[in-house]
N, C-alpha and C positions, 0 to 999 in steps of 0.2 A: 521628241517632237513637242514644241510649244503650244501651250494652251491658244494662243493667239490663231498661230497659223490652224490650229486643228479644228477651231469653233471659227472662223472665217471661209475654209473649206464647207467644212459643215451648211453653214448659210448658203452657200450658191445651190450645193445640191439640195437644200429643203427648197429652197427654189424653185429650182428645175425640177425636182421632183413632184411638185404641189401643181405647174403650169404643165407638166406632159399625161400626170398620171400616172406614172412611172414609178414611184417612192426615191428617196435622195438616193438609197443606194446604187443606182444605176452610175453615176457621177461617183459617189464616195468610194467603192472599190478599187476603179482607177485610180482614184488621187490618192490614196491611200500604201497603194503596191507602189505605185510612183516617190514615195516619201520612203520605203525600205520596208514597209510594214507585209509579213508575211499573208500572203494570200487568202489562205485559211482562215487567218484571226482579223483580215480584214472583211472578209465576205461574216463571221460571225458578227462584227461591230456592227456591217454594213446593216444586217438584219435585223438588228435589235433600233438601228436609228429608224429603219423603215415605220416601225412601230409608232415612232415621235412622228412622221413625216405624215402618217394616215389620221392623227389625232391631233393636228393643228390641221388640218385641210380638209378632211371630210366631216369636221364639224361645221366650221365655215358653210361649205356645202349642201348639208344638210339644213341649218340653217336659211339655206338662202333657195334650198325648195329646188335644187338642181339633180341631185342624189337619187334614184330611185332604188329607197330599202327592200323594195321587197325582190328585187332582182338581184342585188346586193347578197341575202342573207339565203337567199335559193343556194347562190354558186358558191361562196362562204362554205358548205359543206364539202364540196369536193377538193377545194383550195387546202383545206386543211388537211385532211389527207396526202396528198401531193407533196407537200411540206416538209411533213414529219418522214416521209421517206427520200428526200429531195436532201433534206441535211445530212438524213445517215450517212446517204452514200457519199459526199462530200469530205467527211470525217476519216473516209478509209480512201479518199484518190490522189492522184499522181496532179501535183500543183499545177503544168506546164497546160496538160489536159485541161483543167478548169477555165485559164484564159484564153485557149482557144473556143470552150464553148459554148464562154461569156460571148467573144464576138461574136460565131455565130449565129446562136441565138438574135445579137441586136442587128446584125445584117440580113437577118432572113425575113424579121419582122421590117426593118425599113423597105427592102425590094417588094414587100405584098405592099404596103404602104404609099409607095413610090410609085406602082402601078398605078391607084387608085387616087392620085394628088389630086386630079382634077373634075373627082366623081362629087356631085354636090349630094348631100341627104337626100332622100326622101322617105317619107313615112310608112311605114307598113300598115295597108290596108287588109290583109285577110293575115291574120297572127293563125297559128296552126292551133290544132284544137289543145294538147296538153298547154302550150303557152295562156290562151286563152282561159283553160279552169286556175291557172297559175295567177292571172290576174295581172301580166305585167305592164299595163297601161301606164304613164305616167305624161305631166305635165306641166312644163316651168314658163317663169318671163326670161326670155333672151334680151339682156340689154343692150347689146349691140346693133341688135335690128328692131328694139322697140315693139314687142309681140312676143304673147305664149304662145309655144311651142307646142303642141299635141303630138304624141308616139305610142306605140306600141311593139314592145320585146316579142321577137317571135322565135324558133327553134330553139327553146331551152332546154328540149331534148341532145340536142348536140351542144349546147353551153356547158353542160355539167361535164359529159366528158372531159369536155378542151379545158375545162378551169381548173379540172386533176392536172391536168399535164403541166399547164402553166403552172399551178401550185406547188408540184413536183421540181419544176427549174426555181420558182425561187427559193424556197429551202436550200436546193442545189448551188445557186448561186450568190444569195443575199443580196439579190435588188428589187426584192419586191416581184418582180417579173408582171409589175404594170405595163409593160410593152406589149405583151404577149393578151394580158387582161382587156384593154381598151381593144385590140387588135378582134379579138373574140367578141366583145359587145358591143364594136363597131361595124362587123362584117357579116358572123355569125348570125346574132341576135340583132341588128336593124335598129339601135340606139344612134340618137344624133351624137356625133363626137366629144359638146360637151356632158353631155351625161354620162357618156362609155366614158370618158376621164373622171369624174368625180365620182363615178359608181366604183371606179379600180380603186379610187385613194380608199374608198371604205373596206373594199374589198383586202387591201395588201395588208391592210394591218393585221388582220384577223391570222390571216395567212403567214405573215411574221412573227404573232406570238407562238404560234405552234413550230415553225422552226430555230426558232431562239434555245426554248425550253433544251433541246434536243445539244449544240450547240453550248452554254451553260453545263449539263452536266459533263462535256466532252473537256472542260474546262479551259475553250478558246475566246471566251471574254474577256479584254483586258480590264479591268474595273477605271483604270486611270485615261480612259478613251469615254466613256463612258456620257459623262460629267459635261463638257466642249462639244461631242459632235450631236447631244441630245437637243443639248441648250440654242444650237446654231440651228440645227434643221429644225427647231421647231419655227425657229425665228424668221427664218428663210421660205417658210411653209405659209408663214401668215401673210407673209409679203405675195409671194405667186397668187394664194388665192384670190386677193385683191385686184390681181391684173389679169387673171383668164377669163374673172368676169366679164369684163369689158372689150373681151377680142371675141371675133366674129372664129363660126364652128375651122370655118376654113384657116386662118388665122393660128387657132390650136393645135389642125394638124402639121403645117408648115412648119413651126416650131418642134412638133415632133422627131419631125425626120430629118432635120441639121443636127440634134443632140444624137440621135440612136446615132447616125451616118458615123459620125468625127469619134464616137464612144466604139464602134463594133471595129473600125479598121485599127484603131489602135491596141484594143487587147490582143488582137489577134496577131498582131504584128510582133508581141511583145512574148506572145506565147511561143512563136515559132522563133523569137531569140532575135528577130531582127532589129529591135531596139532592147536597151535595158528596163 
């Protein structure tokens, strides 16, 4: 595979990974198995780009006072965990199995989604009392509507669970499993959507390096992949963050569920043999 086509891929999913919240891997695995490249050693690249995909967009983010760290670095604990047992068992499974429940996973996460297209935010007024001693209040400028935003994160009692489990699938899968993340601190916890998306970018990384390491020593990195899809999705990452700013909460999630949609029916299609 050409350095050209492999850091041009790269770019669309820093991309779309930096504007869903998602990490690029959610795109790169597909395109990846699609170009001949073994599932396995594509879901390991995929997870090691995630890494570049979290560290050009959630800086931006942070930066730009959207990010709330300290919800961030709570669920961070359980993600990683998740992770490091999410790749083991990957390391020991049946290939066919994994792209079926790559789609899964993003089809299941669209239809909660899908549900809820048309539910506008609103802010949580009584946060439960753990969330409360947690602190997770936060507050940004929305430039789309010209006005700070005021929220507060509630049931981080049930966050922490649900961010093992998503941490568990992206180890498992190498997409970051930003889908699952935003999905949990957009429904779960009561964060406006762009926040639940810029809290995942900081969230996946974390959660990426702990399934990489795992991965690495199983010795499915290619080194010569490395190089192109780091450089691309970084590049790709800089660019999205530049554009989610500017789109309204609703806007965000709309973009969300055309990429998971067109991404969940195809692995799954592809697992049960009906395409190559």
């Amino acid at each position: 595979m050409s350095f050209e086509v492999l850091f041009g891929i790269s770019i669309i999913a820093g991309f779309i990974g930096a504007m869903s919240g998602m990490g690029g891997g959610v795109l790169l695995v597909p395109a990846l198995t699609l170009l001949g490249v073994d599932i396995k050693h594509a879901i390991a690249i995929s997870i090691l780009s995630v890494i570049a995909t979290s560290s050009g967009a959630a800086s931006a983010y942070v930066r730009d006072r959207i990010t709330n760290l300290k919800v961030g670095m709570f669920l961070e604990m359980f993600t990683i965990v998740g992770a490091l047992i999410g790749a083991a068992i990957t390391v020991a499974s049946n290939t066919q199995i994994l792209f079926i429940l790559f789609g899964m996973i993003l089809l299941i996460t669209w239809g909660t989604l899908f549900i809820r297209r048309n539910e506008v935010w609103k802010a949580v007024l009584h946060p439960d009392r753990f969330s409360r001693w947690l602190n997770l209040k936060g507050k940004y400028f929305d430039q789309a509507v010209g006005e700070t935003i005021d929220y507060a994160g509630t049931r981080a009692y049930l966050g922490g669970p649900l961010m093992f489990g998503a941490g568990m699938i992206a180890g498992l899968l190498g997409i970051g499993a930003g889908a699952l993340k935003v999905l949990i601190l957009d429904i779960a916890m009561g964060l406006p959507p762009k926040v639940s998306t810029t809290t995942s970018n900081l969230i996946i990384g974390v959660t990426a390096l702990a399934g990489t390491s795992v991965y690495l020593a199983a010795g499915l990195i290619d080194p010569g992949f490395v190089a192109p899809v780091i450089l691309g999705i970084l590049l790709g990452a800089f660019i999205g963050t530049r554009v989610l700013v500017r789109l309204t909460n609703q806007g965000v999630r709309r973009f969300f569920l055309v990429v998971l949609l067109i991404l969940g029916v195809e692995m799954i299609l592809r697992g049960l043999g009906v395409i190559a």
